[in-house]
N, C-alpha and C positions, 0 to 999 in steps of 0.2 A: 325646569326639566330640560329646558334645549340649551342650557348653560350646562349641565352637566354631562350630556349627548355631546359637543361640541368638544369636549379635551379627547374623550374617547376616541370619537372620528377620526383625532389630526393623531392620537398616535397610533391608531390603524395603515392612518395614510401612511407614514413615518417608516413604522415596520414593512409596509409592503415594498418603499421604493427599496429600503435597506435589502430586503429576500431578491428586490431583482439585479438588485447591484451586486450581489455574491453570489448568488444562482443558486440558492438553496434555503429551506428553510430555518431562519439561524436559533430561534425558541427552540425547535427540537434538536439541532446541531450544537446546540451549546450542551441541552438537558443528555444529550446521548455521550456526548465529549466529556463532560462531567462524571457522569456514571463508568466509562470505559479509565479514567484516570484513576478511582476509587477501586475498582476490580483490578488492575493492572500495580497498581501500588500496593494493595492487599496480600495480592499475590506475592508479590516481592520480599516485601517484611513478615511473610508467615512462614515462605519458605521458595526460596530459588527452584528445587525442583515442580512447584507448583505455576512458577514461571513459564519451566520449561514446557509445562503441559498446556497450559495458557496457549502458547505459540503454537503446538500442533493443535489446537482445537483452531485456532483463527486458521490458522492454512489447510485443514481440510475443509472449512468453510469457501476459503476463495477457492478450492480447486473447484467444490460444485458449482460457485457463479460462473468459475471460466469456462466449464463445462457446457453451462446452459448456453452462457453468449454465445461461445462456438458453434454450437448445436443449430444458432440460430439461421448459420448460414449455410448449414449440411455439413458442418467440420466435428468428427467425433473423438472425445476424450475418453480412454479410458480410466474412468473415474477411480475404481475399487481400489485399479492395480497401482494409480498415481495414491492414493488413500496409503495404500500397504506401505510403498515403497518410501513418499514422506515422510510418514510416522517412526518408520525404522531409522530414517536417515539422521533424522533430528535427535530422537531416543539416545539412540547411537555415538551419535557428535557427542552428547554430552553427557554418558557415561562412562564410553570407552578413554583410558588411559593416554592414546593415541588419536588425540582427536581430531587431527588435520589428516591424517592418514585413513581414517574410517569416515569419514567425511568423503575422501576423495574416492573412496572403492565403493560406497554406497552409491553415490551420485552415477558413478561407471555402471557398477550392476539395474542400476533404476533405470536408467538410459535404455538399456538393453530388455528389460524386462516392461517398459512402458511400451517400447517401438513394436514388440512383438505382439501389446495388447491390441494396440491401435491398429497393426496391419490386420487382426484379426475381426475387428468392429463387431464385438459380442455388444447387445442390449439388453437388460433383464427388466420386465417389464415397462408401465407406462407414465411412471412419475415425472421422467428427461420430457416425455409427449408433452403434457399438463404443464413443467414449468414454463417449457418454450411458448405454447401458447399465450399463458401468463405474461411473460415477456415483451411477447411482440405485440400485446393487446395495449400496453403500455406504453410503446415506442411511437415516436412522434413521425408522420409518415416524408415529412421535409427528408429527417435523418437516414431512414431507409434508404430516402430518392439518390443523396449521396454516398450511399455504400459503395466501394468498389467491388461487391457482390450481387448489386442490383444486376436483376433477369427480367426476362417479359418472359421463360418458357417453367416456370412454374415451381417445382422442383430441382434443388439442385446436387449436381455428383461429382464431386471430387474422385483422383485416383488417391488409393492406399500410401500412396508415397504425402500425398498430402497430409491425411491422417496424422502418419509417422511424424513428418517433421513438427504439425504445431501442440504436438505432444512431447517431443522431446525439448520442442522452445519451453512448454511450460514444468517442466521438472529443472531447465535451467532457469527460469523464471522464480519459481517460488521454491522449489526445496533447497535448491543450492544456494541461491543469496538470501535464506532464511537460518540456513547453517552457521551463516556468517553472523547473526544474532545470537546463535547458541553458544559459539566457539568462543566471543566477549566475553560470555561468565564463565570462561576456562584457566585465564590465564591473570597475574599478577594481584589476585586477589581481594578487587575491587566490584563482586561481579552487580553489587546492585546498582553503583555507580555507572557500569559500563550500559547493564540495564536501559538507565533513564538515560544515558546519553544517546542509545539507538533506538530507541523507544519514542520518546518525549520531546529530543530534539529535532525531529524531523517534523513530529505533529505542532512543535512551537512555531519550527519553520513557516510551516505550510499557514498558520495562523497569522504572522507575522507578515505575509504574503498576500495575504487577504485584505487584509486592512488597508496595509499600506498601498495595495492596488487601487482597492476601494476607495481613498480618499485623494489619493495622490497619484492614482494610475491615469499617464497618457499618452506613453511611447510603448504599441502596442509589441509583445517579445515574439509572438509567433500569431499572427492573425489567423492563419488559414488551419494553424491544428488547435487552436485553443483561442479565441477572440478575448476572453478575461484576464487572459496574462498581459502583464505589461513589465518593462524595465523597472520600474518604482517597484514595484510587486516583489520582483526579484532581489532589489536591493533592502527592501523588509525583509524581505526570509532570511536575506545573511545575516544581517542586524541583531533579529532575536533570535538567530542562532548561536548568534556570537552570546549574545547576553547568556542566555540559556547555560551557554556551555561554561562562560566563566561563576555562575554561580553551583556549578557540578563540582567544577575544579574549585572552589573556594570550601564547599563543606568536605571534600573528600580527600585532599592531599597537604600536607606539609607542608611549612616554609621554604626546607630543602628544595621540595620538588618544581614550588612557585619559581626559586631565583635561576633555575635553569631550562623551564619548559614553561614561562611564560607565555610564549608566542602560541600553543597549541591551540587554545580557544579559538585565538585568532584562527585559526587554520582549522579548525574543524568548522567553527559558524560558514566559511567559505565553501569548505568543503560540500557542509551539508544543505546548507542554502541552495548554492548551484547544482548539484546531483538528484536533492530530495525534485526542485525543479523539472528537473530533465527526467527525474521518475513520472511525475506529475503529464507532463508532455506526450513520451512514449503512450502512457493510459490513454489520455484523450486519444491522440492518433491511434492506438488500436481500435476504440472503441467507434472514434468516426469511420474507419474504415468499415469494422461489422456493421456498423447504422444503428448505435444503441448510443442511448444518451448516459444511463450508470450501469455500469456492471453490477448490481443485484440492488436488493431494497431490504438489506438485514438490519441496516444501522440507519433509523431513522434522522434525516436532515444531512447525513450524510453519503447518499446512495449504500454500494455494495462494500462490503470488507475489501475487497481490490483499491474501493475508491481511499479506501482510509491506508493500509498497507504500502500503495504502492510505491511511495518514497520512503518511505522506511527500507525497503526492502533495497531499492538501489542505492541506498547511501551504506547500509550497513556494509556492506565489503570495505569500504573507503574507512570508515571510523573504526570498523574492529582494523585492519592494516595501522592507521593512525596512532590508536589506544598502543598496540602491538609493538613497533618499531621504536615508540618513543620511552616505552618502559612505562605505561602507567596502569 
């Protein structure tokens, strides 16, 4: 019996140093990663427009995380109107005929129609109350200690100008470089290709990233806003983004297009490596700032949808420009 207790043990031990050396639970990070590739791919091959619905349902999900985190520290979203104003933006982008142009007047009226909710600070009800509390019930109090919000007087109040602008940060945060994922499946005809390239290559990245931190991470990339990053880390993410990207480019384009745009892969795994990164980065530094370890708990092993999004979101400008310029 204690021979059979004994393999169990060590690959208990095994798994656990593995969850502290990535910071997360990797059984449910892989099982949710998994599932989110089968949903996302589903969606693709049944129909691009179901794609595009896919994306506004993720992003009005991160808008309530960002809503809470914010909340956490007395900074309020106007959720509804960021709700409205996303859905139409995105809709929009990739219905309208003009899609760089409705893009860009949507983004402007949302701006204006967000700052006017936020200076207004309507609350309906007490669910925002209940998540926050949720939240902070959760948070490690180390992290709080380091918030640059930390108070000893109790309660805290921002002026309306505050409000305003980290509401207008996040409509350029999430609808507008979310736009920038809509607008890939607009143009040259490729859009499930474009799809998985700003989809998948980001999430390879960040995988790619991990590992290679993991086993070979020792020159730390930024200690003071993320201690798990390291240069090795970095240079996996470009790696399997490169790979990533040349097997896109291998099932979706022609010989033609191989003997004159070879180099793109290259330039996008670069691209998205280093940016999906600096996505990656920004999150943490926001998040150590409010004193919250994830931005929500929707995607198990993985924290909040922000945690899963956020490189995605700042490389997709960079790749649909790339895809764009280069004709593919």
């Amino acid at each position: 019996m204690e021979r059979n207790e004994q393999p169990h043990e060590e690959a208990e031990e095994t798994l656990d140093q593995i969850n502290k050396k990535t910071g997360r639970n990797m059984p449910q990070a892989i099982a949710t990663g998994a599932a989110l590739v089968i949903l996302i791919v589903a969606c693709l091959l049944l129909s691009v427009d179901l794609f595009v619905l896919l994306v506004v349902v993720f992003m009005i999900l991160a808008l309530w995380e960002l809503r809470v985190d914010f909340a956490t520290v007395g900074l309020h979203l106007p959720v509804f109107m960021l709700w409205l104003c996303s859905s139409f933006t995105l809709i929009a982008t990739y219905y309208s005929p003009y899609h760089l142009i409705t893009m860009s007047l949507s983004i402007i009226v949302s701006i204006i129609l967000v700052a006017i909710a936020a200076s207004a600070k309507i609350s309906v009800g007490n669910r925002l109350s209940l998540a926050v509390a949720g939240k902070l019930s959760n948070t490690d109090a180390s992290a709080r200690l380091e918030s640059s919000f930390n108070h000893e007087g109790g309660e805290q109040h921002h002026s309306r100008l505050s409000h305003v602008a980290v509401s207008v940060l996040t409509v350029l945060y999430i609808p507008l470089l979310a736009s920038c994922v809509i607008i890939s499946l607009t143009f040259n005809g490729h859009p499930i290709a474009h799809a998985i390239m700003l989809v998948f290559l980001p999430a390879l990245s960040d995988t790619g990233g991990l590992f290679a931190g993991v086993w070979l991470g020792k020159h730390k990339l930024s200690p003071r806003i993320s201690p798990k990053k390291s240069v090795e880390g970095l240079v996996g993410s470009m790696l399997f983004a490169m790979a990533g990207a040349f097997a896109v480019f291998a099932c979706t384009y022609d010989a033609s297009k191989w003997a004159t745009r070879w180099w793109v892969p290259i330039v996008a795994g670069i691209l998205i490596g280093a940016v999906g990164t600096f996505g990656d980065l920004c999150a943490s530094m926001l998040k150590r700032d409010i004193g919250i370890k994830d931005m929500g708990h929707l995607l198990k092993g993985h924290g909040g949808v922000m945690d899963r999004v956020d490189s995605i979101l700042m490389s997709a400008p960079f790749t649909c420009a790339l895809l764009w310029i280069t004709g593919l």
